[in-house]
C-alpha positions in Angstrom: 31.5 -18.9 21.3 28.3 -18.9 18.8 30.3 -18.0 15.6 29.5 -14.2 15.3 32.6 -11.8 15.4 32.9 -10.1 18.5 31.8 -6.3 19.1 29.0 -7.0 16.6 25.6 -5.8 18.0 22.6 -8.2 17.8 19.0 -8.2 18.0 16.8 -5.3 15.9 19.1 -2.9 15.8 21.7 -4.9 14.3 19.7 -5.6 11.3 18.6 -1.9 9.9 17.9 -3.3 6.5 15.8 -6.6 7.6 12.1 -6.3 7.1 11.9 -8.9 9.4 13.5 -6.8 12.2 11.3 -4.5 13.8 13.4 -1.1 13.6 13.3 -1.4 9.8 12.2 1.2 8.4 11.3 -0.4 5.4 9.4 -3.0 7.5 6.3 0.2 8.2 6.6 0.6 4.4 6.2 -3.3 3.6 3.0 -3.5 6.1 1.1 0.0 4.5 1.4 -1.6 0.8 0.0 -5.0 2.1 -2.8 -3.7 3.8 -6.1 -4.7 2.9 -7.1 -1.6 0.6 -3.5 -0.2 -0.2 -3.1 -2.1 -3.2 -6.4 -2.0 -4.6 -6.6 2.0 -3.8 -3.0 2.3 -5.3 -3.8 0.6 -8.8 -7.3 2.3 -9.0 -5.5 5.7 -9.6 -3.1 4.1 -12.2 -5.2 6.1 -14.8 -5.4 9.1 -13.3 -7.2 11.7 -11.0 -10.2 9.9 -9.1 -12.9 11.4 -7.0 -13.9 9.9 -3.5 -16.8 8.1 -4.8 -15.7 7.3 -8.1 -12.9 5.1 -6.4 -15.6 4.1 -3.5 -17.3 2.5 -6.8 -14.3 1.1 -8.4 -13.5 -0.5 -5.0 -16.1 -2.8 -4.1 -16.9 -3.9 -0.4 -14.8 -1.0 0.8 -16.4 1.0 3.2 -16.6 4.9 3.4 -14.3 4.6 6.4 -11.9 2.2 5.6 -11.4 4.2 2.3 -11.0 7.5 4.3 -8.4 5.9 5.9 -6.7 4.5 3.4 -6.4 7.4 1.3 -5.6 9.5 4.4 -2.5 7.0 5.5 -1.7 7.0 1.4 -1.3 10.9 1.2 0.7 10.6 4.7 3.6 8.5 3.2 4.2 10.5 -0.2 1.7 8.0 -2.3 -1.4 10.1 -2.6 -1.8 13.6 -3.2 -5.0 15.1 -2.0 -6.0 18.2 -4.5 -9.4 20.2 -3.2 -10.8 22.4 -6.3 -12.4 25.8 -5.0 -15.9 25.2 -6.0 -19.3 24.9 -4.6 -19.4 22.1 -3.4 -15.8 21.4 -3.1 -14.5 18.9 -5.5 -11.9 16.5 -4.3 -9.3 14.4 -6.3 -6.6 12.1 -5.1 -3.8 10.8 -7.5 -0.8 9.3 -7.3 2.9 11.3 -6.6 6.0 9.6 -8.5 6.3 7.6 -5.7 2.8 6.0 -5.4 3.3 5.8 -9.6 6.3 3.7 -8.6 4.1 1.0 -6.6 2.2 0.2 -9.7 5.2 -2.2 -11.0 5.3 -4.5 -7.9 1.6 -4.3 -7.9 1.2 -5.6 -11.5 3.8 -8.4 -10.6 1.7 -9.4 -7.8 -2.0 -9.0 -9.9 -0.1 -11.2 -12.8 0.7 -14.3 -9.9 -3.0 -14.1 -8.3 -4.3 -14.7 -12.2 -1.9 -17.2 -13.1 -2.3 -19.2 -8.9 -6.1 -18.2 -8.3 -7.6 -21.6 -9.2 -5.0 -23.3 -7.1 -6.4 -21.8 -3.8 -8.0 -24.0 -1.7 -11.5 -22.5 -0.3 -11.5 -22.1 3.6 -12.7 -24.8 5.5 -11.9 -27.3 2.7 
């Protein structure tokens, strides 16, 4: 006998609430904020409304495409919302819902432990 009560499923589907298990839901959730550009698209919009290039700027080293997509995945999951003004040319803002306004507390938490650990990072290859 291994110790677990018996009738109790095991594996994945035993743990709903595990980010570790791979049914999860939260665990698709966990891996869009840690993406590479998630975080940084997320707290660029803490202010406000951004145009596409204003947060292209803001974001450096991200590529048109990679930013697409971020924003795109974003506005899939409830973060972003996508607002196109009827003008010539069209104007384009994303900004954050309540729930994307809601990631900015973790985020901060996280930015505060980079400052206060940066220096203690060993460079690659050292």
């Amino acid at each position: 006998m291994t110790g677990q009560p018996l009738n109790t499923p095991s594996g994945p589907a035993a743990r709903p609430h595990d980010i570790y298990g791979l049914l999860c839901p939260g665990r698709a959730v966990f891996e869009l904020l840690v993406h590479k550009w998630t975080g940084l698209a997320i707290t660029a919009l803490a202010d406000g409304p951004r145009r596409f290039g204003e947060l292209r700027r803001k974001l450096e080293g991200v590529s048109p495409k990679a930013l697409t997509q971020t924003l795109r995945r974003l506005e899939d999951h409830g973060l972003v919302l996508r607002t196109v003004h009827a003008e010539v040319p069209p104007r384009v803002e994303y900004e954050l819902t309540e729930l994307g306004r809601s990631a900015l507390e973790p985020l901060a938490h996280l930015r505060t432990w980079v400052r206060a650990n940066a220096g203690k990072f060993t460079a690659a290859g050292e």
